[in-house]
C-alpha positions as CSV (number, residue, x, y, z in Angstrom):
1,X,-33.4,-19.2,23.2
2,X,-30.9,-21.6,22.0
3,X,-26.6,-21.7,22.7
4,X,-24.6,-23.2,19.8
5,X,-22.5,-25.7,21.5
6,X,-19.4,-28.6,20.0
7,X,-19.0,-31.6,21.9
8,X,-15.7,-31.3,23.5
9,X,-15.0,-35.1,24.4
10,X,-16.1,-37.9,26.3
11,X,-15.5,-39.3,29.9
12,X,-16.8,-42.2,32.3
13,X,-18.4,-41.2,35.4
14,X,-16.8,-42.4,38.0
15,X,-19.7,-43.3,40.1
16,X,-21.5,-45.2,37.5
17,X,-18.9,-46.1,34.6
18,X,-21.5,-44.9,32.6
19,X,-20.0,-42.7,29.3
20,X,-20.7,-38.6,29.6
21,X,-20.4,-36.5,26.1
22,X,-19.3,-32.6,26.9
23,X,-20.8,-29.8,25.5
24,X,-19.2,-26.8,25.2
25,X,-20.9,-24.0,24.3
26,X,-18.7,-21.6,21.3
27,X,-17.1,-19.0,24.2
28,X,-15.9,-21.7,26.3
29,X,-17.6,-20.7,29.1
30,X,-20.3,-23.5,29.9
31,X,-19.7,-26.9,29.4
32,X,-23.3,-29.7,29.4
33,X,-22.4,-33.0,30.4
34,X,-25.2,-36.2,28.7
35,X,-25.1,-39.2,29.9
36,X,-25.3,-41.6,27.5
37,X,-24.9,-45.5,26.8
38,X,-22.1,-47.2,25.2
39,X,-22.7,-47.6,21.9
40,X,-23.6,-44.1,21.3
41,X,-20.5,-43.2,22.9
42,X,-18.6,-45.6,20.8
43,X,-20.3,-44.0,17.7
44,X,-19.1,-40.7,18.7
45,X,-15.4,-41.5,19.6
46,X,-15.0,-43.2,16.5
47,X,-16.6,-39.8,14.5
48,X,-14.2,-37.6,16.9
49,X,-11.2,-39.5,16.5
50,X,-11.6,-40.0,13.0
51,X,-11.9,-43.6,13.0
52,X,-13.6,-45.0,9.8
53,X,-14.8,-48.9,10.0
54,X,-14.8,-51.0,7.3
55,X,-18.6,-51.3,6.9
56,X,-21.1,-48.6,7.8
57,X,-21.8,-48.4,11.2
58,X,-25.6,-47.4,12.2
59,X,-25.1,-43.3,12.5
60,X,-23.3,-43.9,9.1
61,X,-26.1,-45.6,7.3
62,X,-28.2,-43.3,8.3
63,X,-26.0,-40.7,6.7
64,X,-25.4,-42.7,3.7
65,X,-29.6,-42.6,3.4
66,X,-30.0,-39.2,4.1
67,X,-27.6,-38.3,1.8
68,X,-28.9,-40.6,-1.2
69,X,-32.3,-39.3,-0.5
70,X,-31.1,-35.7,-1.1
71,X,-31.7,-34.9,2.8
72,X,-29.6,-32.7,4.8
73,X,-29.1,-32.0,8.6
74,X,-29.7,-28.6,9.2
75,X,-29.4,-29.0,13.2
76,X,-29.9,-30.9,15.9
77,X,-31.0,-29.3,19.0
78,X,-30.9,-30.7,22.5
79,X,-34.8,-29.4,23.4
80,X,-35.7,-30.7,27.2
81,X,-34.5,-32.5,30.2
82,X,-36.9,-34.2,32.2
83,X,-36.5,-36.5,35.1
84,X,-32.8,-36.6,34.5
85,X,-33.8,-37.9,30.9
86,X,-32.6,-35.2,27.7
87,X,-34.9,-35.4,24.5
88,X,-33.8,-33.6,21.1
89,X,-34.5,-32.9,17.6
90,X,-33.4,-33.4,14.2
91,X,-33.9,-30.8,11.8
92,X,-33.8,-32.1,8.1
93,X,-34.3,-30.7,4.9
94,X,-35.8,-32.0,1.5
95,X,-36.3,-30.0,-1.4
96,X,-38.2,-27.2,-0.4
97,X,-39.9,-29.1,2.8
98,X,-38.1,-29.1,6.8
99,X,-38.9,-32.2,9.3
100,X,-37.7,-32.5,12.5
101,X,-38.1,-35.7,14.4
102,X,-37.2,-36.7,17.9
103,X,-34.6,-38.3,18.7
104,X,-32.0,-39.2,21.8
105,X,-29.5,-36.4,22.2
106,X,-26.7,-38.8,21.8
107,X,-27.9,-40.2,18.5
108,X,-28.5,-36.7,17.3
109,X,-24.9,-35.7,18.4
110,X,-23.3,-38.9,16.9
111,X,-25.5,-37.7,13.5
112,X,-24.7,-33.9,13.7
113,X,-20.8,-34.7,13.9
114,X,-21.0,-37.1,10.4
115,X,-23.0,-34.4,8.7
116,X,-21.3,-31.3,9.9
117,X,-24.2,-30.1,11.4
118,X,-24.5,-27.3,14.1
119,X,-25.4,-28.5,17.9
120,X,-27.8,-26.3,19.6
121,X,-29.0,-26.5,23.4
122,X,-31.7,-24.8,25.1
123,X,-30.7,-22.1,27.3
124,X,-33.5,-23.8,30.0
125,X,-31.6,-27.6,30.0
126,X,-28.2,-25.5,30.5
127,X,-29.4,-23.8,33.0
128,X,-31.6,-26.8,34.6
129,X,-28.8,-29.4,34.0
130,X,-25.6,-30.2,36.0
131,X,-24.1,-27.4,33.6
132,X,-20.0,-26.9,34.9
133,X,-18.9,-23.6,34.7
134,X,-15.9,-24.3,32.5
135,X,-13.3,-21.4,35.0
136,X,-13.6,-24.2,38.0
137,X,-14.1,-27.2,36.4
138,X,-11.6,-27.7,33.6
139,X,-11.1,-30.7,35.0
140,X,-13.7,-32.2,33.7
141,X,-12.7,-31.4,30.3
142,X,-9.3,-32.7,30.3
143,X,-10.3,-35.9,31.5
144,X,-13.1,-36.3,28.7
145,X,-9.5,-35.5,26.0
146,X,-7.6,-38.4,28.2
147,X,-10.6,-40.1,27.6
148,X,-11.4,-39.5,24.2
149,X,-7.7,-40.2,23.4
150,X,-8.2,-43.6,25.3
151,X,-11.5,-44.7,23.2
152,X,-9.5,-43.4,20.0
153,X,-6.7,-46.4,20.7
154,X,-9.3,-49.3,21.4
155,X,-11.4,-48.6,18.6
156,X,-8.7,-48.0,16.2
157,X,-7.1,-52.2,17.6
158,X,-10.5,-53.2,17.4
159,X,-10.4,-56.2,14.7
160,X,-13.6,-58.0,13.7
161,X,-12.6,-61.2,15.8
162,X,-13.5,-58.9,19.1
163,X,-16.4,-59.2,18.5
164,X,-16.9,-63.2,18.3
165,X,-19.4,-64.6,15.7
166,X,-22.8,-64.2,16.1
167,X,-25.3,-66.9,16.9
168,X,-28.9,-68.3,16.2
Protein backbone atom coordinates (compact mmCIF):
# COMPACT_ATOMS: atom_id res chain seq x y z
CA UNK A 1 0.00 0.00 0.00
CA UNK A 2 1.22 3.31 -0.95
CA UNK A 3 0.60 7.10 0.99
CA UNK A 4 0.55 10.09 -1.43
CA UNK A 5 2.94 12.44 0.03
CA UNK A 6 4.39 16.54 -1.15
CA UNK A 7 7.64 17.36 -0.12
CA UNK A 8 7.23 19.92 2.48
CA UNK A 9 10.90 21.60 2.42
CA UNK A 10 14.28 21.02 3.04
CA UNK A 11 16.73 21.13 6.14
CA UNK A 12 20.49 20.39 7.06
CA UNK A 13 21.07 17.88 9.72
CA UNK A 14 22.74 19.18 12.24
CA UNK A 15 24.93 16.31 12.98
CA UNK A 16 26.13 15.73 9.52
CA UNK A 17 25.33 19.03 7.46
CA UNK A 18 24.11 16.73 5.09
CA UNK A 19 20.58 18.15 3.20
CA UNK A 20 17.16 16.23 4.40
CA UNK A 21 13.88 16.64 1.94
CA UNK A 22 10.42 16.30 4.11
CA UNK A 23 7.68 14.37 3.07
CA UNK A 24 4.48 15.00 4.12
CA UNK A 25 2.03 12.81 3.54
CA UNK A 26 -1.75 14.71 2.17
CA UNK A 27 -3.42 14.74 6.02
CA UNK A 28 -0.45 16.23 7.53
CA UNK A 29 0.00 13.75 9.90
CA UNK A 30 3.38 11.92 8.98
CA UNK A 31 6.20 13.63 7.74
CA UNK A 32 9.57 11.18 5.92
CA UNK A 33 12.64 12.78 6.20
CA UNK A 34 15.59 11.47 2.87
CA UNK A 35 18.80 12.29 3.18
CA UNK A 36 20.14 13.34 0.21
CA UNK A 37 23.33 15.08 -1.36
CA UNK A 38 23.67 18.55 -2.43
CA UNK A 39 23.02 18.81 -5.74
CA UNK A 40 19.90 17.07 -5.55
CA UNK A 41 18.92 19.34 -2.90
CA UNK A 42 19.94 22.28 -4.84
CA UNK A 43 17.76 20.95 -7.78
CA UNK A 44 14.91 20.77 -5.62
CA UNK A 45 15.06 24.22 -3.86
CA UNK A 46 15.50 25.86 -6.99
CA UNK A 47 12.04 23.74 -8.41
CA UNK A 48 10.31 24.78 -4.78
CA UNK A 49 11.30 28.28 -4.83
CA UNK A 50 10.64 28.81 -8.23
CA UNK A 51 13.93 29.62 -9.34
CA UNK A 52 14.49 29.17 -13.22
CA UNK A 53 18.33 29.19 -14.47
CA UNK A 54 19.32 30.43 -17.47
CA UNK A 55 20.22 27.09 -19.10
CA UNK A 56 18.65 23.80 -18.29
CA UNK A 57 19.84 22.28 -15.36
CA UNK A 58 20.11 18.25 -15.40
CA UNK A 59 16.34 17.36 -13.81
CA UNK A 60 15.31 20.03 -16.50
CA UNK A 61 16.86 18.35 -19.47
CA UNK A 62 15.58 15.45 -18.61
CA UNK A 63 12.17 17.08 -18.64
CA UNK A 64 12.79 18.94 -21.76
CA UNK A 65 13.53 15.05 -23.28
CA UNK A 66 10.77 13.47 -21.85
CA UNK A 67 8.62 15.91 -22.97
CA UNK A 68 9.94 16.15 -26.70
CA UNK A 69 9.76 12.38 -26.74
CA UNK A 70 5.91 12.52 -25.94
CA UNK A 71 6.67 10.87 -22.36
CA UNK A 72 4.97 11.70 -19.32
CA UNK A 73 5.54 11.05 -15.43
CA UNK A 74 2.83 9.39 -14.22
CA UNK A 75 4.46 8.88 -10.56
CA UNK A 76 7.32 8.40 -8.77
CA UNK A 77 7.13 6.21 -5.82
CA UNK A 78 9.69 5.92 -3.01
CA UNK A 79 9.59 1.70 -3.07
CA UNK A 80 12.34 0.48 -0.22
CA UNK A 81 14.81 1.42 2.33
CA UNK A 82 17.57 -0.73 2.97
CA UNK A 83 20.58 -0.30 5.11
CA UNK A 84 19.65 3.31 5.69
CA UNK A 85 19.85 3.61 1.74
CA UNK A 86 15.97 4.59 -0.03
CA UNK A 87 15.49 3.26 -3.79
CA UNK A 88 12.48 4.46 -5.99
CA UNK A 89 10.71 4.33 -9.21
CA UNK A 90 9.80 6.27 -12.08
CA UNK A 91 6.62 5.62 -13.74
CA UNK A 92 6.49 6.87 -17.36
CA UNK A 93 4.23 6.75 -20.05
CA UNK A 94 4.55 6.49 -24.04
CA UNK A 95 1.76 6.02 -26.20
CA UNK A 96 0.02 3.20 -25.15
CA UNK A 97 3.18 1.51 -23.29
CA UNK A 98 4.21 2.27 -19.12
CA UNK A 99 8.16 1.91 -17.93
CA UNK A 100 9.32 2.42 -14.71
CA UNK A 101 12.87 2.66 -14.01
CA UNK A 102 14.87 2.96 -10.83
CA UNK A 103 16.02 5.64 -9.72
CA UNK A 104 17.36 7.64 -6.36
CA UNK A 105 14.44 9.03 -4.42
CA UNK A 106 15.90 12.51 -4.57
CA UNK A 107 16.27 12.54 -8.37
CA UNK A 108 12.76 11.14 -8.62
CA UNK A 109 11.48 13.94 -6.25
CA UNK A 110 13.50 16.75 -8.07
CA UNK A 111 11.68 15.16 -11.50
CA UNK A 112 8.12 14.67 -9.97
CA UNK A 113 8.09 18.40 -8.86
CA UNK A 114 9.11 19.80 -12.73
CA UNK A 115 6.49 17.44 -14.20
CA UNK A 116 3.67 17.85 -11.62
CA UNK A 117 3.70 14.45 -10.83
CA UNK A 118 2.24 12.73 -7.77
CA UNK A 119 4.84 11.34 -4.89
CA UNK A 120 3.92 8.06 -3.50
CA UNK A 121 5.73 6.19 -0.49
CA UNK A 122 5.40 2.82 0.68
CA UNK A 123 3.48 2.38 3.79
CA UNK A 124 6.58 -0.22 4.90
CA UNK A 125 9.59 2.70 4.41
CA UNK A 126 7.11 5.07 6.57
CA UNK A 127 6.73 2.86 8.93
CA UNK A 128 10.51 1.47 8.83
CA UNK A 129 12.11 4.92 8.42
CA UNK A 130 12.77 7.68 11.01
CA UNK A 131 9.04 8.75 10.12
CA UNK A 132 8.22 12.09 12.63
CA UNK A 133 4.82 12.19 13.79
CA UNK A 134 4.10 15.66 12.51
CA UNK A 135 1.76 16.64 16.41
CA UNK A 136 5.46 16.47 18.25
CA UNK A 137 7.75 17.34 15.76
CA UNK A 138 6.68 20.42 13.85
CA UNK A 139 9.73 21.54 14.49
CA UNK A 140 11.23 19.84 12.13
CA UNK A 141 9.04 21.25 9.49
CA UNK A 142 9.50 24.81 10.23
CA UNK A 143 13.05 24.63 10.15
CA UNK A 144 13.03 22.79 6.57
CA UNK A 145 10.57 26.45 5.53
CA UNK A 146 13.58 28.55 7.26
CA UNK A 147 15.62 26.48 5.34
CA UNK A 148 14.03 26.29 2.14
CA UNK A 149 13.60 30.12 2.36
CA UNK A 150 17.49 30.26 3.03
CA UNK A 151 18.44 28.09 -0.28
CA UNK A 152 15.72 30.20 -2.18
CA UNK A 153 18.04 33.52 -1.52
CA UNK A 154 21.52 31.84 -2.47
CA UNK A 155 20.40 30.37 -5.46
CA UNK A 156 18.35 33.21 -6.69
CA UNK A 157 22.31 35.68 -6.03
CA UNK A 158 23.92 32.84 -7.59
CA UNK A 159 25.72 34.43 -10.79
CA UNK A 160 27.68 32.25 -13.19
CA UNK A 161 31.05 33.69 -11.93
CA UNK A 162 30.36 31.50 -8.54
CA UNK A 163 31.10 28.96 -10.05
CA UNK A 164 34.73 29.81 -11.47
CA UNK A 165 35.59 28.50 -15.04
CA UNK A 166 36.12 25.08 -15.61
CA UNK A 167 39.48 23.48 -16.41
CA UNK A 168 41.27 20.75 -18.52
Amino acid sequence: MFIEMKVAGITMDPFSNTPIVILKDIQGKTALPIWIGILEASAIATELGDVKPPRPMTHDLLKNMLEKLNAKVTKIEVTDLKDNTFFATIYLSLVDRTFSVDARPSDAIALALRTNSPIYVNEKVVENSRAVNLGKEEKLLNEATNEEQKWREILENLSPDDFGKYKM
